[in-house]
C-alpha positions in Angstrom: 129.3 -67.8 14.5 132.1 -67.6 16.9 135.7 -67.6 15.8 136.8 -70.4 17.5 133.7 -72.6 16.3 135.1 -71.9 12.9 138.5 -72.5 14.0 138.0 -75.1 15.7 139.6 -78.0 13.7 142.5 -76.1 13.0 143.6 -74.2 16.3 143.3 -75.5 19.6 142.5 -73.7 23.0 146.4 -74.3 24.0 147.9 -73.1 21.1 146.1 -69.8 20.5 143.8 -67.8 23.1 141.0 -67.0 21.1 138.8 -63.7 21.6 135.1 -63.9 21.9 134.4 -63.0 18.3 131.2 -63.2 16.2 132.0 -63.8 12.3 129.4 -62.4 9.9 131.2 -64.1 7.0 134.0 -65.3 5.4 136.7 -64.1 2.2 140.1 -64.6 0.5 139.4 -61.8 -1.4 139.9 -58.3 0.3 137.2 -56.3 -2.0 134.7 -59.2 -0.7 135.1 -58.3 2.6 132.3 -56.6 5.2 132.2 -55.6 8.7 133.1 -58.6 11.6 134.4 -60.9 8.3 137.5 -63.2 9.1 140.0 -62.5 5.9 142.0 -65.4 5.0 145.2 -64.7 3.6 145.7 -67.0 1.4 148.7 -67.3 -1.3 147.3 -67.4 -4.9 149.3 -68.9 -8.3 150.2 -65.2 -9.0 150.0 -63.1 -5.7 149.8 -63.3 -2.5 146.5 -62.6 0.2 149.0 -61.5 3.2 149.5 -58.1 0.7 145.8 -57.1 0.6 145.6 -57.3 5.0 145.1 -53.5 5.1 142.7 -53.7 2.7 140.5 -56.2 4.0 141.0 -54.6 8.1 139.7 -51.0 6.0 136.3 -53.2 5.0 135.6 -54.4 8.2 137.7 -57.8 8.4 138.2 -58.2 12.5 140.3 -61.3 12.4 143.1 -62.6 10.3 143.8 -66.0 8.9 147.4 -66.6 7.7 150.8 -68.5 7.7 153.3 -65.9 9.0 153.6 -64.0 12.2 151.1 -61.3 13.1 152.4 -57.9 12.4 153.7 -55.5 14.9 150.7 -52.9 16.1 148.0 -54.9 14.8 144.8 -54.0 15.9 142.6 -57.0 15.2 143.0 -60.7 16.0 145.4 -62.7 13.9 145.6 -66.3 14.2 148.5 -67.8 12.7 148.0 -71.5 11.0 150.5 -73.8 9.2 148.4 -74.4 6.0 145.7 -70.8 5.6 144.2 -73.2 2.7 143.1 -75.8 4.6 142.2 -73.4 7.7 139.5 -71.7 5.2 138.0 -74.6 4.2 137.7 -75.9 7.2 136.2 -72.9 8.5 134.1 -72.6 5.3 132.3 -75.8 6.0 132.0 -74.8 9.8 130.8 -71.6 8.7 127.8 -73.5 6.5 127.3 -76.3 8.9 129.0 -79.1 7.0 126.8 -79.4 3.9 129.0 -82.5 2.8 128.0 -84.5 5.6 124.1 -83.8 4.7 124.6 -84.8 1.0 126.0 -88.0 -1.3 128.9 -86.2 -2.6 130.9 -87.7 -5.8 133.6 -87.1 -6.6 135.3 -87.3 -10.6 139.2 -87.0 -11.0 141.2 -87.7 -14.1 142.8 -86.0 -17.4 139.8 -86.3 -19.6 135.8 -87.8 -19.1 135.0 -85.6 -16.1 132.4 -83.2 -17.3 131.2 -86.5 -20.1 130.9 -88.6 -16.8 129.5 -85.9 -15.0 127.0 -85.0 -17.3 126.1 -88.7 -17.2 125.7 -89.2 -13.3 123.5 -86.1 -13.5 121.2 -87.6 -15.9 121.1 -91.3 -14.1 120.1 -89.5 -10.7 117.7 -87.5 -12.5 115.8 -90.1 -14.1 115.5 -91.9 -10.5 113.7 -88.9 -9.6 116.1 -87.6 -7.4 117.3 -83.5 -7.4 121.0 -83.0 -8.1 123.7 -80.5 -8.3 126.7 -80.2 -10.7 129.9 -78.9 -10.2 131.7 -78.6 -13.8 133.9 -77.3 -16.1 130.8 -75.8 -17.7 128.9 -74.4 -15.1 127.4 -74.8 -11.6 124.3 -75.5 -11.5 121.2 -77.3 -9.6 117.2 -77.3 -9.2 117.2 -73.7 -9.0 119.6 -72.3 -11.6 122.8 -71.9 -12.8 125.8 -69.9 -13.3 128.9 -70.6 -16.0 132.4 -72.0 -14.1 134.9 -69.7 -13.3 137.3 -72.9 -13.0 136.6 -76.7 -13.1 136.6 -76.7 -8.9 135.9 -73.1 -7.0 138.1 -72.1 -4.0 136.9 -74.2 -1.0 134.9 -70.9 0.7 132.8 -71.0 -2.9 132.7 -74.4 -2.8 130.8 -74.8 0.9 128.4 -72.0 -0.3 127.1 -74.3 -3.7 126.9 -77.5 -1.1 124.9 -75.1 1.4 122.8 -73.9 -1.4 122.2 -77.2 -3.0 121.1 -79.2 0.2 119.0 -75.9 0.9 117.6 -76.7 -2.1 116.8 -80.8 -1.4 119.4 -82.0 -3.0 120.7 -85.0 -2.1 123.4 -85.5 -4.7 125.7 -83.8 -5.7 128.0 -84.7 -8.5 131.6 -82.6 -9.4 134.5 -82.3 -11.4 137.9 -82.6 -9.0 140.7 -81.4 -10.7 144.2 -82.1 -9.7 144.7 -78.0 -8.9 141.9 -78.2 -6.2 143.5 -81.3 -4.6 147.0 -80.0 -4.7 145.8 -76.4 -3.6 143.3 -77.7 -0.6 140.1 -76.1 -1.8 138.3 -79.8 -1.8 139.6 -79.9 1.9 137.1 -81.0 4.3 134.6 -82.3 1.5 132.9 -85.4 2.7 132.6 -87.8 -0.5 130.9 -90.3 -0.7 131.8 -92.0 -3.7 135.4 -91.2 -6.3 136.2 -92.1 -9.5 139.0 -91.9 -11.3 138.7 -91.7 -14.9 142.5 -91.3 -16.7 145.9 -89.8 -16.4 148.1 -88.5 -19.2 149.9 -85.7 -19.5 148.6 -82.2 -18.8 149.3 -79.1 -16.4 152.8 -80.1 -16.3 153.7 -76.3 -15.9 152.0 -76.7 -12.5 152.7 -80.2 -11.3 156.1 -80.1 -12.9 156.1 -84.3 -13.1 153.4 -86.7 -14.2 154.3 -88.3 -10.5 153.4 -85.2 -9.2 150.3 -85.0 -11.1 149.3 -88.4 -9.9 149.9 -87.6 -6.1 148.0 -85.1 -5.9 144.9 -87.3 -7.9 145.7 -89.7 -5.6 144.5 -87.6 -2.6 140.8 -87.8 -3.3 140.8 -91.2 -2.6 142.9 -91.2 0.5 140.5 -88.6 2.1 140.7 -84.6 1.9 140.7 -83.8 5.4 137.9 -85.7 6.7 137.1 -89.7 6.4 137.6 -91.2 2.5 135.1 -91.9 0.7 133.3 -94.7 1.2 133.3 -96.6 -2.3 136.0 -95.2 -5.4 135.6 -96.4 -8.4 138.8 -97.0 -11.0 139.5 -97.3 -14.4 141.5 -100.7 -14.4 142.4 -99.6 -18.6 144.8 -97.0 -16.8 148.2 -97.5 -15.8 147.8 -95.7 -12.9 144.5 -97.1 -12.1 146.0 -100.2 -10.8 148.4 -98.1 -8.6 145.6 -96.3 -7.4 143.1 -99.5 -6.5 146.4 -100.6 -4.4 145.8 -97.6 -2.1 142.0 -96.4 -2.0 141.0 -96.2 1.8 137.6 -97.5 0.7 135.7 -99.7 -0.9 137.0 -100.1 -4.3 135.0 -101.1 -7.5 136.9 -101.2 -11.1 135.8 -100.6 -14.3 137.2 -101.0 -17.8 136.4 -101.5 -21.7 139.5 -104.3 -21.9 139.7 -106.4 -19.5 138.0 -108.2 -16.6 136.4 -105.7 -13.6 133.3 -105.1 -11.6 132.0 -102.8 -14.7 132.5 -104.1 -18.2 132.1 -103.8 -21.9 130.9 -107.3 -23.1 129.8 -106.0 -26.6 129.6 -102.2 -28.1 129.5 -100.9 -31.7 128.6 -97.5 -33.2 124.8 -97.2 -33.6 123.4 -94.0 -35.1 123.2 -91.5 -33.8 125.7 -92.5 -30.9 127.0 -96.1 -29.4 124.9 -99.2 -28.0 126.7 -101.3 -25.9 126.1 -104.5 -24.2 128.0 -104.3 -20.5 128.5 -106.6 -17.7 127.8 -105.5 -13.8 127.5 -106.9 -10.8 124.3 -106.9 -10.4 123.7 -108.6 -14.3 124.1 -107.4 -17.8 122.5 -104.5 -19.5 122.3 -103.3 -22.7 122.4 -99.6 -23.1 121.8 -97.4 -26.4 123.5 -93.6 -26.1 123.9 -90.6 -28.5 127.1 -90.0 -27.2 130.2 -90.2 -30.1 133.0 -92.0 -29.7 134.4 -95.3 -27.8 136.1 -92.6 -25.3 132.6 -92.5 -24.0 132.6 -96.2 -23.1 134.4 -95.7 -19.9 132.3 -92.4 -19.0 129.2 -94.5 -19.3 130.7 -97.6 -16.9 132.2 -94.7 -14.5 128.5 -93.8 -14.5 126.4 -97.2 -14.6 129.5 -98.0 -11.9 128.7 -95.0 -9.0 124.9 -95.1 -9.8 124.9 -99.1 -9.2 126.6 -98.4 -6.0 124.0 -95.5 -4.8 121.4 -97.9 -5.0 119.9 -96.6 -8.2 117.5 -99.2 -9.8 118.8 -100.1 -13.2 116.0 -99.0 -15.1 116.4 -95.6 -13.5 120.1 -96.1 -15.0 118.9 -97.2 -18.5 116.8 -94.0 -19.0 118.9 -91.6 -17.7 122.5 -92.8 -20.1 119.8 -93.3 -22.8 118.5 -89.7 -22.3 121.5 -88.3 -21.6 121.9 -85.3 -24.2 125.5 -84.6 -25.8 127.5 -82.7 -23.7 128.7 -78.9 -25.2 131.4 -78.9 -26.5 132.4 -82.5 -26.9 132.4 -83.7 -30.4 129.4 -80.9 -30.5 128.2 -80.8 -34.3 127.9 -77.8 -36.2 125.3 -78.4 -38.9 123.9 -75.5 -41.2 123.3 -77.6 -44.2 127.1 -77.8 -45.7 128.0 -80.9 -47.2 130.5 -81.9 -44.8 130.8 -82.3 -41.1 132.1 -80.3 -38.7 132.7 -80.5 -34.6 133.9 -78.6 -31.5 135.7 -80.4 -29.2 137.7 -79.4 -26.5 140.5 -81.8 -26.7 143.4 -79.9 -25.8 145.9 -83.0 -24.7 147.2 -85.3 -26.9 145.2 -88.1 -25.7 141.9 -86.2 -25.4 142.8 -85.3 -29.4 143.6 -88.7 -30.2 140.7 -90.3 -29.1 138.6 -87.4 -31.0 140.0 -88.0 -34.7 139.6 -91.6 -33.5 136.1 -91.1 -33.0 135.7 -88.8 -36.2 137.8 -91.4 -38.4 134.8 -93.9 -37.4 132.8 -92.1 -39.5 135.0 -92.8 -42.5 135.4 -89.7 -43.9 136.5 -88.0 -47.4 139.6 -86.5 -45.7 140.2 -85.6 -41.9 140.9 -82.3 -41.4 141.8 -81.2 -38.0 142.3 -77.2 -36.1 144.5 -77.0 -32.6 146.1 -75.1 -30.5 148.0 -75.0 -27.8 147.4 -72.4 -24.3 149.9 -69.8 -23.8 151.3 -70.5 -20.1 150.8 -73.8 -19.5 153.0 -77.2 -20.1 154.7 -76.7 -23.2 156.0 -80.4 -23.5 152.2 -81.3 -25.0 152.8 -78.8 -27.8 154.9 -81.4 -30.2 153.2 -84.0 -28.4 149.6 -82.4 -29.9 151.4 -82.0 -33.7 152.3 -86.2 -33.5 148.8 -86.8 -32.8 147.3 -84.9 -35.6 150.3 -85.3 -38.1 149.1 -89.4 -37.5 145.2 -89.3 -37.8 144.8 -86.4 -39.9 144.8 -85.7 -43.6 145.8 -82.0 -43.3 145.4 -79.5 -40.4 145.6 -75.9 -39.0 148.0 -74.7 -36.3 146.6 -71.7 -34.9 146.1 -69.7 -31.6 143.8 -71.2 -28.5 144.0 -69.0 -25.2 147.5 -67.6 -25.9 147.7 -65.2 -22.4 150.7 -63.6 -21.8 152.9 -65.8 -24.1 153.8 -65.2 -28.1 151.4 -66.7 -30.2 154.3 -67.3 -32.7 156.5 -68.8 -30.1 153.8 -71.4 -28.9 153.0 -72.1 -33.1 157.0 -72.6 -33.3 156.8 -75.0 -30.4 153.6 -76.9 -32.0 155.9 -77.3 -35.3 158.8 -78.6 -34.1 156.5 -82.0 -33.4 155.4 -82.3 -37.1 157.7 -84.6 -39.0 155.9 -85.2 -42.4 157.3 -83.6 -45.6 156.2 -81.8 -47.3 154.2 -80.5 -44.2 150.3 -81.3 -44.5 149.7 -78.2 -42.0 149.3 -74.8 -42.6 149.4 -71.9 -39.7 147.6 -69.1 -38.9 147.8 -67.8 -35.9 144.2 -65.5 -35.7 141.5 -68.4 -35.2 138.6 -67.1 -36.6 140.5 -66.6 -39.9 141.9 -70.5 -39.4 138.1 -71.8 -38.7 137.5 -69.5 -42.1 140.3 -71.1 -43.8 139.9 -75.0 -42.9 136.1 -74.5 -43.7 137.0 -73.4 -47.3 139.2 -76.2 -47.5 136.8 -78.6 -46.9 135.1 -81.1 -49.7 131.9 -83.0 -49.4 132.2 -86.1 -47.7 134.5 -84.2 -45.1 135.1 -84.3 -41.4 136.3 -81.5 -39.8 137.2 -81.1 -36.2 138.2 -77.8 -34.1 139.6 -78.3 -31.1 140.5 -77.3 -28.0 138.2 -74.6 -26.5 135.5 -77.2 -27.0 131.9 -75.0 -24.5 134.5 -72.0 -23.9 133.1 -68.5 -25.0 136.2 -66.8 -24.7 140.0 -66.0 -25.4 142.5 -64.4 -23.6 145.0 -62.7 -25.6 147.8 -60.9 -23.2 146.1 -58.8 -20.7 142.7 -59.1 -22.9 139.8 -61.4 -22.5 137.3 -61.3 -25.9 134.0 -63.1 -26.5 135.0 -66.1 -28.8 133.5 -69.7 -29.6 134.4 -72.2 -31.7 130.6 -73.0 -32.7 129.6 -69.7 -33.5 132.6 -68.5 -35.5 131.8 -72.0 -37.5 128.2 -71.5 -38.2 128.9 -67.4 -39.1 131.9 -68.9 -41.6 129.5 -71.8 -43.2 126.7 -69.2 -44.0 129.4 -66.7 -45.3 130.4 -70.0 -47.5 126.9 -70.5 -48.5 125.7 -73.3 -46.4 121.6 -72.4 -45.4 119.6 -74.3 -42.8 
């Protein structure tokens, strides 16, 4: 493809005198790059892509992308752009002909109930008969495979290559997680969506956004359009505070939701019904009664986000019945751990302390013996949740463990310190241990029949990073291999 074909939304004919280049591909990342590639240099969280432009020219990269001045006795072209994010997504979806425009792209934003909802939408559009991909947390994946997530949204040049791949492979919906970093760092630029929802705010990735104002504004973008025309319908959860702010603004059509109060989408009736929720809703269209194995009345709003965009796409409702019915329980949230013991235990990956209120909410419906609860709190991130996190279980809990989650390059001691200073109770009804297997050991051997437990925080993850380290780790395994080492056989 030509150079200024892929450039074409983001450098003009009278700004820059483009050469008559053919591109063989795209990167941001120097090692990815091959003979006649365009190299964008982009700026990253912890380095910077206009440091790696002698690396990627050495591979074969014959044009340069980036936001400062060309460099004396430069061989190749260099174009010079105000924003090098948005320039490679634009030229991504140039590059792979605008998959966005070929498919039903939606959109889900919010603190918590993305990859729930998700998981949801996926299932509805599925029963209708229809093939769909999934952007998530989790994984990527659509009618032909799937790979685990690096991060909840890829860069944008990733991104246009899973839209190529899934309309390559007849998808006509595609349904992803949009997380306030991707807004605020352009890689959903130039996406085409056809339908947003906003599920929730509350504090969370503070250390990035620096205010919850900020936080919101950069939400706030997917619904007044990400380079290209808005989407056509959003849908908002009127049982946020910022939901109402939001409907005020969304450049399209715009549908509410909410398990409170009056909207398009709403719970008439719901109660927990083994082994999940059944819940009697009102739509536009009529009500419906729906029956789910999904825990929890957090799950309330992920099925009206649902029932909400599938109503819109046209999707008959028995086609929506089925699919919320069928949908399976999503990994990692309020996953169950079962190997006989005579208590309960689930993962969850709560790790704000809304998302961990509404879990021992959920886990305190099912009127327990005691509540016992394990958290943590990540090493580099917003450290104003860490108290925050110790209220919420100090209030719902009956005893719990402080211990490490994905630490990084931070003290595990120091972030434990941080987590105390929230608890107020005394004498304390927490104990801390900072190695987590040895805490999912200990909280286990604490527990009495007639028991919940609850670890949270890492929820599907299968990892930790511990300084400079990444090691194999999950919550559910390290449960099950400390139940059998208790006794508990299935």
């Amino acid at each position: 493809m030509q150079l200024l074909t892929l450039l074409q939304d983001v450098v003009r004919a009278s700004d820059t005198q483009l050469p008559a280049l053919e591109i063989a591909g795209l990167a941001y990342d120097s090692r990815k790059v091959n003979s006649d590639f365009l190299f964008a240099a982009i700026k990253g969280e912890k380095t910077d892509g206009n440091l790696f432009v002698n690396q990627a020219v050495q591979r074969g990269a014959v044009a340069v992308v980036s936001e400062i001045r060309g460099r004396t006795g430069f061989g190749g072209c260099w174009v010079q752009v105000v924003h090098a994010r948005q320039a490679l997504a634009m030229a991504a979806a140039n590059f792979y002909g605008q998959p966005t425009k070929q498919i039903n792209l939606i959109g889900i934003t919010g603190t918590n109930g993305k990859t729930s909802t998700t998981y949801l939408l996926e299932a509805v559009i599925s029963a209708a008969g229809e093939k769909v991909g999934v952007i998530s947390t989790i994984e990527y994946r659509g009618p032909e495979g799937r790979v685990p997530a690096q991060r909840t949204t890829p860069e944008s040049l990733d991104l246009q290559a899973l839209f190529a791949d899934f309309a390559r492979e007849g998808c006509r919906f595609v349904v992803m997680e949009v997380s306030s970093h991707a807004l605020a760092m352009q890689r959903v630029h130039a996406c085409q969506f056809r339908s947003a929802v906003f599920t929730n705010l509350s504090q969370d990735h503070l250390d990035f956004h620096q205010t919850l104002e900020n936080y919101f504004e950069a939400k706030r973008q997917l619904f007044l359009g990400t380079g290209l025309n808005p989407p056509r319908q959003s849908l908002i959860n009127r049982d946020d505070l910022y939901g109402a702010r939001l409907e005020e603004v969304c450049a399209g059509r715009c549908l509410t939701y909410s398990t409170q109060h009056a909207a398009d989408f709403q719970i008439l009736h719901s109660r927990v019904a083994k082994p999940g929720l059944w819940l009697h809703l009102q739509t536009p269209s009529g009500e419906m009664d729906l029956q789910t194995r999904l825990m929890g009345k957090h799950n309330l709003s992920n099925i009206l986000a649902a029932v909400g965009v599938a109503h819109d796409l046209g999707i008959p409702a028995a086609a929506i019945k089925q699919g919320i019915e069928g949908c399976a329980p999503v990994p990692g949230r309020f996953e169950s751990v079962d190997c006989g013991q005579p208590f309960r235990v689930f993962v969850d990956y709560a790790h704000t302390p809304d998302a961990l209120e509404k879990i021992l909410e959920t886990a305190r419906e099912l009127q327990p013996g005691r509540l016992l609860v394990l958290f943590g709190c990540g090493g580099e991130r917003d450290r104003g949740k860490r108290p925050a996190m110790a209220q919420v279980a100090e209030t719902w809990s009956d005893f719990c463990w402080i211990t490490s989650d994905n630490p990084r390059g931070e003290d595990p001691m120091k972030i434990l310190e941080d987590i105390e200073s929230g608890f107020e109770h005394r004498p304390p009804r927490y104990e801390v241990e900072p190695d987590r297997g040895k805490a999912i050991r200990k909280i286990l051997r604490q527990a009495r029949s007639g028991d919940v437990v609850v670890l949270a925080g890492k929820g599907h993850e299968t990892y930790q990073v511990l300084g400079s380290r990444t090691i194999h780790f999950d919550d559910r395994e390290e449960a099950r291999q400390a139940l059998h080492e208790l006794g508990a056989v299935q």
